[in-house]
C-alpha positions in Angstrom: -30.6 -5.5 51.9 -28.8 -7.5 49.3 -30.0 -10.6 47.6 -28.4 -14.3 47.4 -25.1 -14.5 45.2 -25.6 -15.3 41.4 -26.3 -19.1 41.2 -22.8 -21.1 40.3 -23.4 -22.7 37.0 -23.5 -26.8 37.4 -22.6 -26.9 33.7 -21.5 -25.4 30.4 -23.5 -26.8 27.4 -22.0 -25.1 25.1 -18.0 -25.8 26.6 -15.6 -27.8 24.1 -16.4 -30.7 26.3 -19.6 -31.0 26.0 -19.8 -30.2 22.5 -17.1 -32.6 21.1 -18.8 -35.7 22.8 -22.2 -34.7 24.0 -23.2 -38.3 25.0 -20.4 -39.0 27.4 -21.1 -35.2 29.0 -24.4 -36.1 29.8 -23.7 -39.5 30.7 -21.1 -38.0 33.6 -24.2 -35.5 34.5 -26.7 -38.0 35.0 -24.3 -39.6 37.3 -23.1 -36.6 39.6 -25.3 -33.9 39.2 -28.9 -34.9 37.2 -30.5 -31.5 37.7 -28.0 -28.7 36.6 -28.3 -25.3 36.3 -26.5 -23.7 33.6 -26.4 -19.4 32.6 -27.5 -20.7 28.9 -30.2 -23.2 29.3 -31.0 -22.4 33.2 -32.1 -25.8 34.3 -31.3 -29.6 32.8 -32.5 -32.5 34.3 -30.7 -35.8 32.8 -32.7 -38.8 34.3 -35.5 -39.9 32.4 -37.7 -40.3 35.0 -36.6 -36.4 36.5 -37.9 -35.7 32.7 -41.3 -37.7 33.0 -41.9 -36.0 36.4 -41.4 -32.6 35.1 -43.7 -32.9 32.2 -46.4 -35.1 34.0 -46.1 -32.7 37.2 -48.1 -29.3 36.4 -48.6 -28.0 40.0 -44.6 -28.1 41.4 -43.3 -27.4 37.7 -45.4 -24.5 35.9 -44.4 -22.5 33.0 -46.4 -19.4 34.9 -43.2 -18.4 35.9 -41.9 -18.0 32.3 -41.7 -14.7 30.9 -41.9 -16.0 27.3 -44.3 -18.6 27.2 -44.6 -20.4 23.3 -47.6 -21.9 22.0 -48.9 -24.8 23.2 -46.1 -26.1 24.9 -45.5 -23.0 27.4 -48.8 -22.9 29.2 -50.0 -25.4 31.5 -53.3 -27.7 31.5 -55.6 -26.5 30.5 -54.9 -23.5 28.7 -52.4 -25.7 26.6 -54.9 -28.3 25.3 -57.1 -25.6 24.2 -54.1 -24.2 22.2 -52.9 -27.6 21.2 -56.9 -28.7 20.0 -55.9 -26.0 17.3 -53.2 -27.7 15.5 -54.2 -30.1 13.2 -53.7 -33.7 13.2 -51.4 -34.3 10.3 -49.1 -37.4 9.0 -46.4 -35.1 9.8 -47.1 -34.9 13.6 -47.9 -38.4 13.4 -44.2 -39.2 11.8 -42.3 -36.9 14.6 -43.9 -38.3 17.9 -44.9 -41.7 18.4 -48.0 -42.9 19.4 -49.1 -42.4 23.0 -47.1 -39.5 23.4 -43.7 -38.9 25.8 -45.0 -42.6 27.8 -44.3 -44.4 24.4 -41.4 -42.9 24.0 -39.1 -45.7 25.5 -40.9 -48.3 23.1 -40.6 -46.1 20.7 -36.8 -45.5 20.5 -36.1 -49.2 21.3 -37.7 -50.2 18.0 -36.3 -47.6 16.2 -32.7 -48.9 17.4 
């Protein structure tokens, strides 16, 4: 019994395209194809909202399935907020993410514009 064919990459991060005007690439992805698979980075998704939902959403996307999970960011709830009580609350962390986390973020990046 054979298995499916190889997956059809959606995109090529790292193609000329792409690389010599990355906003405009992901600005055309966003429009026609918001959740791409590609052999380099597997899967995209472009939409901010897709983003929230796969952050927010634990159950549908798990990093269970990854077979190189980092620290804290690669284990779900709540194996990752033991790992992530561990790292200490510095200016530094403060200065890189903004208060309230990815749900500030939008506020965030409209002030700093």
């Amino acid at each position: 019994m054979t298995g499916a064919p190889p997956r059809q990459p959606d995109e090529d991060p790292r193609s000329p395209v792409v690389l010599d005007d990355q906003i405009a690439a992901y600005d055309c992805m966003r429009g026609h194809c918001p959740v791409a698979h590609s052999d380099y980075l597997h899967w995209s998704v472009f939409r901010h909202a897709d983003g929230l939902r796969v952050l927010e959403d634990h159950d549908s996307f798990s990093n269970v399935v990854s077979l190189h999970p980092t620290l804290p960011n690669g284990v779900d709830p709540p194996e990752h907020t033991a790992y992530r009580a561990l790292i200490p609350d510095s200016p530094s962390l403060r200065a890189t993410f903004p208060a309230g986390g990815f749900t500030a973020l939008p506020l965030w990046v409209e002030r700093c514009s």
